[in-house]
N, C-alpha and C positions, 0 to 999 in steps of 0.2 A: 504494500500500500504506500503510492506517496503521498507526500505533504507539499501543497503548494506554498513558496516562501512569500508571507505579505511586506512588499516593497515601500519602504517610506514616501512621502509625498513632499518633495520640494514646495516653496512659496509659488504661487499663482504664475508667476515668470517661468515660469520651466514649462507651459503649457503652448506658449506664444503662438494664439489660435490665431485663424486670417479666416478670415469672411470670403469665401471662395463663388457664391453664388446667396443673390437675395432678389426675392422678386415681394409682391406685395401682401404675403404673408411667410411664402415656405421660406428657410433659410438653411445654407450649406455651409458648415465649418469644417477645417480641418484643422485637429489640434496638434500640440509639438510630437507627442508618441506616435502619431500617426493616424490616431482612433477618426473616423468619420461621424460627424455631429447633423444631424438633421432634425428640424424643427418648424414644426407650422403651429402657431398660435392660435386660438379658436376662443376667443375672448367670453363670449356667449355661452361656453360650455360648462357643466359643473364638473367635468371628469378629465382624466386624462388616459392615454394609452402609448407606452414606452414597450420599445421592443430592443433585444440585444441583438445583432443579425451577422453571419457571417454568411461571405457568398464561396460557399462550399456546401455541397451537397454530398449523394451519394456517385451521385455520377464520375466525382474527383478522387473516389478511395480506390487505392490501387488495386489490385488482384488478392494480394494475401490481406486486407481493410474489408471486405463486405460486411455490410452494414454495423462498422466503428460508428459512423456518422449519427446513425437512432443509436445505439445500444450508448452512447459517450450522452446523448440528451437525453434518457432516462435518467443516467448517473449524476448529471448536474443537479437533481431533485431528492440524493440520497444522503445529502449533508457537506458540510462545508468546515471549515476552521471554526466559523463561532455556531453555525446552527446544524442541529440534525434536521432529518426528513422533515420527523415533524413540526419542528419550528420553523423551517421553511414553510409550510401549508398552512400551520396556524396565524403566522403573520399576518400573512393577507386574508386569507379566509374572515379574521377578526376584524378586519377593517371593510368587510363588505365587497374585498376587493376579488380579481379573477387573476390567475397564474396559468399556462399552460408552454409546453416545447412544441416546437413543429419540425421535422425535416424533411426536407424534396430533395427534387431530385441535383437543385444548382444550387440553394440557399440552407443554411438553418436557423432559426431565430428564436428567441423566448418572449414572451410577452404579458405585464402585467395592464391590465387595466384597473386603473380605480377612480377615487375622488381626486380630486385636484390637492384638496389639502393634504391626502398622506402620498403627495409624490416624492419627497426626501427618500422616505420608508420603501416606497415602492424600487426603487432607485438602488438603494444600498441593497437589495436584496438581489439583484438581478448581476449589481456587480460582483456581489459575491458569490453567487451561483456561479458566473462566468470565469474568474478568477481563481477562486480560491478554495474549490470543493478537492475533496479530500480522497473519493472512490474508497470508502469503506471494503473490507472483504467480503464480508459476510453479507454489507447489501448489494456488490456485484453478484453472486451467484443468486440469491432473491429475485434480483432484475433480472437475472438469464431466464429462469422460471417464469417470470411476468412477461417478458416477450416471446419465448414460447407458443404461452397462452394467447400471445396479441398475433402470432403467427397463424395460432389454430382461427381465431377469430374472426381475420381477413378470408383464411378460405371457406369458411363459412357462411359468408357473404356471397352471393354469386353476382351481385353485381360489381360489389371492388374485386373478388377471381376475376370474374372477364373481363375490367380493363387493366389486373396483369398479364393475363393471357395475350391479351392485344398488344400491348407494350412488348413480351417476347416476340412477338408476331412479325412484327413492324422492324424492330431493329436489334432479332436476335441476340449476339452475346455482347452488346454494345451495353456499356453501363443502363444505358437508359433504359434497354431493356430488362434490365434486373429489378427485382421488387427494393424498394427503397430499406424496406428492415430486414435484408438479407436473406439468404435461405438457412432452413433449419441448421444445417451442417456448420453453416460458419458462424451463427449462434453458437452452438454445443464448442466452437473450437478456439472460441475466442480467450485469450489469454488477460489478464489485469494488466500484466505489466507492458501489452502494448497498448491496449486500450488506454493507461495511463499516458504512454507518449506519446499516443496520437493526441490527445487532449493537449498535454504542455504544449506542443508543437505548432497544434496551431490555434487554441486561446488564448491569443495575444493583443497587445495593445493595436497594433497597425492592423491587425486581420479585423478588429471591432466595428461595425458601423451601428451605430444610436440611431434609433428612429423614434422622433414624439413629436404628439399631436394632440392638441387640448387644451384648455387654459393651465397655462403654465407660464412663467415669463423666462426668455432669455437668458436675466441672471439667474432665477433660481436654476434653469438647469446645467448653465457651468458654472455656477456654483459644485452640484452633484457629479461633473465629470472633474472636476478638480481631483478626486474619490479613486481615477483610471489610474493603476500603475504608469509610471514615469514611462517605460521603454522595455522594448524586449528584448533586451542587456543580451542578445544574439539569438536566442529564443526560437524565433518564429521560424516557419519551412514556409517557401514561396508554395502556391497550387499548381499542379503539374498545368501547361497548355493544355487546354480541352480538346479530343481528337472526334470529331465533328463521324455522326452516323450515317453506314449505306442501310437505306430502309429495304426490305424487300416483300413482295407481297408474299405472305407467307398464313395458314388457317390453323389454329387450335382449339379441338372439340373436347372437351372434360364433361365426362359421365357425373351430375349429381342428381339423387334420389327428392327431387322437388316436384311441384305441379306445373312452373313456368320454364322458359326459356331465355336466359337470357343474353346477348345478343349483341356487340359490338362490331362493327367491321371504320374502317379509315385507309388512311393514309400519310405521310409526309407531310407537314404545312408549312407555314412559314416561320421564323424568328425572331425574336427583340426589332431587330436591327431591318426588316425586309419592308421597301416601303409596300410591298403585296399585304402585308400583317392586314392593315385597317380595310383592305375589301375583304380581308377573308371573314373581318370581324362582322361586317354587314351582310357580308353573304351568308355566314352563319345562322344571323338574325332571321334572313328570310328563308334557309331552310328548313330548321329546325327549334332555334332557342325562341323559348314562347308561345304560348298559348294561342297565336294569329301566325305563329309560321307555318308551314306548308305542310311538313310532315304530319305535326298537332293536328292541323285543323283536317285532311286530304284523308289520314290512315286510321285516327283517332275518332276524332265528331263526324265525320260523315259517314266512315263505315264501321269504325266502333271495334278495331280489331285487335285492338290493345289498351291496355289505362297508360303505359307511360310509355315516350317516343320523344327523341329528340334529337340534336347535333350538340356536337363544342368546340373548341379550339385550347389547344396547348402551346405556347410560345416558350421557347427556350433560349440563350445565348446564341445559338447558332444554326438552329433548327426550331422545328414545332409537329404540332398533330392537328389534326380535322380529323372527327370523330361522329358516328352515328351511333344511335345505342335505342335498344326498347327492349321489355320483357314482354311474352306470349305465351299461349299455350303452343303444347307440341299442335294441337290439330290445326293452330293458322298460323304458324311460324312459313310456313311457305308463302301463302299467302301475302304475309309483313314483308317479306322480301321482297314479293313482282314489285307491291306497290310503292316500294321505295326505290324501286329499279326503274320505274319508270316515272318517277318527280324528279329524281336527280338527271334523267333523259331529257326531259322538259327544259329542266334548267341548264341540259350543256349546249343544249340545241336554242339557247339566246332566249328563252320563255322569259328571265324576267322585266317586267313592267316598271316606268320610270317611279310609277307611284308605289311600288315595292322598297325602292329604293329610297324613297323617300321617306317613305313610313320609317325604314329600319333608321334611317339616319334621326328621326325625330326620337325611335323609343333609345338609341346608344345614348345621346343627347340628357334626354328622362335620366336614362340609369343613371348619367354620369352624377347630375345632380344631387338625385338622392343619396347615392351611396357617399359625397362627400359631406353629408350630415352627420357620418359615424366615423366618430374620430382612429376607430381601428382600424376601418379601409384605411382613412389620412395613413397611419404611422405607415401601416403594409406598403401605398402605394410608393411612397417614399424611396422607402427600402428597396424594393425590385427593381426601380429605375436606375438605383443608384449602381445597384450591383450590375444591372445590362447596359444603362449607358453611362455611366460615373456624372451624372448630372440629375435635380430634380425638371421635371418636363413640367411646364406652367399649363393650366387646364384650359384655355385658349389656347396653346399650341395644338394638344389633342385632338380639341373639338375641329379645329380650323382644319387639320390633318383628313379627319370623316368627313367633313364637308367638302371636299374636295374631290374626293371620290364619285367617279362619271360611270357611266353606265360601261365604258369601253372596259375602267378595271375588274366591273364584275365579270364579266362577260368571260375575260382573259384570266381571269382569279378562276373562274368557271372551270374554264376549259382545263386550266394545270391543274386544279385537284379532283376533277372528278372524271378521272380514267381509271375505268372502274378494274386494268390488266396490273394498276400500282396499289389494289384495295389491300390489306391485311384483315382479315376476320377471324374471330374466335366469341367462344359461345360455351355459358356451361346452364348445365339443364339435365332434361329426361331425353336419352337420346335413342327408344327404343322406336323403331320404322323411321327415322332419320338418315339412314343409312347415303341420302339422296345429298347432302347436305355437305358432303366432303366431297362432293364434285361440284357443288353449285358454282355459278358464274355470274355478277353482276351482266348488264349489256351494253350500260351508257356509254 
């Protein structure tokens, strides 16, 4: 078991933060250690929501690393130098407030939400998580046990199975095709003592980006990064270059004893960085996200051949996903398929209408607004952009970005993603008289 060494804190000059980006609320520092500071103020708000975020994911752990990334963010919640587990939970739990880890597949982040006035508290607790946790023995092997269990729990979902199945599908033994919390095996074989240096390694001051959003002011929160070890006195590993996925259409059918079927197929989409990203976003809109897209309204309320149906999109650093999904019975799983085989036909063959387009540009517009009411998108958004474009993107660039979007990029956004000889599908369910289903073919 190691001990992280807590580092003294020089006078506020050893920080010597530069205001790197401010527009008319978000603001971007960089402090002396390196840490990335972001901050949008929300004056109106009674709360606040602070995330710790590093852009490392699972995707970045090397071959003998599978799933270090989750199994190192469980451990940051098994105690620290001043607090155990459960003084970490009661903290905030006590102040009304909300705690939780998250890892994907490019980023990992903690994040509290609470009241504005116990943001000190919220604060100290996240650096110390981040910093200074301890990786007990006895609650590493606990945590092996618990993830296990979160193991067995995923594939007991057949909707998060098949979009791992998909994810294999699509880009094989490419990280991104691997389940984010690793397979059983490297579970059961994981070691303390490297899971400990992967941690030291790379929670570090420079690897840190801050994300907060809510009423909070300026000084109070560097005031609380004053708090961030000095330097990573040589500490830190750089992240390997990300070696960018070949997708291939590829099908995976897993036998589960349910009544439904459920059902993914895609393909490749676009990334952070593609100015393709924003029609795919709109296109998405009108094929499947929401209750008026095509899918919904075509497969669902007019013929009633399933309760859920839709599309999505996944953007990555250097890649993405376009995604279809619905669950069925076995007896119209055929069925669900002509009928999206032939909207997605419609749609390559130039079927969308300017007022489609328009609609979707009006509800992106909606969403945007509303979800900027909740200061957790705020911090998240922050984060992501920071980590794919090292900058925050002001919400008039965005919008201006959709708006721009003509019928030609759908069309052309169309045409690249929906060849249906690039699809990858995979499906788990009841797979008895299916037998038809491992030769099926889209035809768009």
């Amino acid at each position: 078991m190691a001990v992280s060494t807590r580092l003294e804190i020089p006078p506020i000059v050893h920080l010597s933060r530069k205001r790197v980006q401010e527009r008319e609320m978000a603001k971007k520092f960089i402090v002396g250690n390196g840490t990335v500071v972001l901050y949008d103020r929300v004056a109106s708000s009674r709360s606040v929501s602070l995330g710790f975020w590093l852009n490392h994911g699972s995707r970045d752990e090397e071959e003998n690393q599978r799933g270090f990334s989750h199994f190192t963010e469980h451990m940051l919640f098994k105690g620290t130098e001043r607090r155990d587990y459960r003084a970490i939970a009661q903290e905030i739990d006590n102040i009304g407030g909300e705690i939780n880890g998250v890892t994907g597949k490019e980023t990992t982040h903690y994040y509290v939400n609470v009241a504005a006035e116990h943001f000190e508290r919220a604060f100290d607790v996240l650096n110390d998580m981040f910093f200074y946790s301890v990786f007990p023995a006895s609650e590493f092997e606990k945590e092996r046990r618990i993830i296990l269990e979160e193991h067995d729990m995923i594939r007991d979902d057949p909707e998060d199975w098949g979009f791992e199945l998909f994810d294999k599908a699509l880009w094989g033994d490419h990280p991104l095709g691997l389940p984010v919390i690793g397979e059983k095996e490297n579970i059961r074989s994981t070691r303390l003592e490297d899971l400990t240096g992967f941690y030291r390694g790379l929670y570090t001051p420079s690897s840190l980006i801050i994300s907060a959003a809510g009423n909070i002011s300026e000084k109070r929160l560097l005031k609380s990064v004053e708090n961030i070890p000095p330097s990573d006195k040589g500490a830190g590993r750089f992240r390997l270059p990300r070696r960018r996925p070949t997708p291939a259409a590829r099908s995976s059918y897993r036998k589960k004893r349910i009544k439904q079927v459920y059902f993914v197929c895609g393909r490749e989409g676009f990334g952070y960085k593609s100015e393709d990203r924003f029609g795919m976003e709109l296109l998405n809109m009108i094929i499947g996200s929401g209750f008026s897209s095509r899918l919904f309204q075509n497969i669902r309320e007019k013929r009633g051949l399933c309760y859920s149906i839709g599309s999505g999109t996944t953007s990555y650093s250097d890649t993405g996903e376009f995604t279809i999904s619905f669950s069925t019975s076995r007896k119209t799983l055929h069925d669900v398929l002509e009928a999206v085989d032939r909207e997605l036909k419609r749609i390559k063959t130039r079927d969308v209408r300017i007022e489609e387009l328009q609609d979707a540009k009006g509800r992106f517009r909606g969403n945007y607004i509303l979800a900027e009411e909740n200061n957790e998108w705020k911090m998240i958004r922050m984060a992501v952009q920071e980590c794919a474009f090292g900058r925050i993107i002001p919400r008039e660039e965005t919008l201006d970005r959709i708006e721009r979007v003509t019928m030609a990029d759908i069309n052309r956004v169309a045409g690249t993603l929906l060849s249906s000889g690039s699809f990858s599908c995979a499906c788990a369910g009841p797979c008895r008289n299916t037998g038809w289903l491992k030769n099926y073919h889209f035809s768009f």
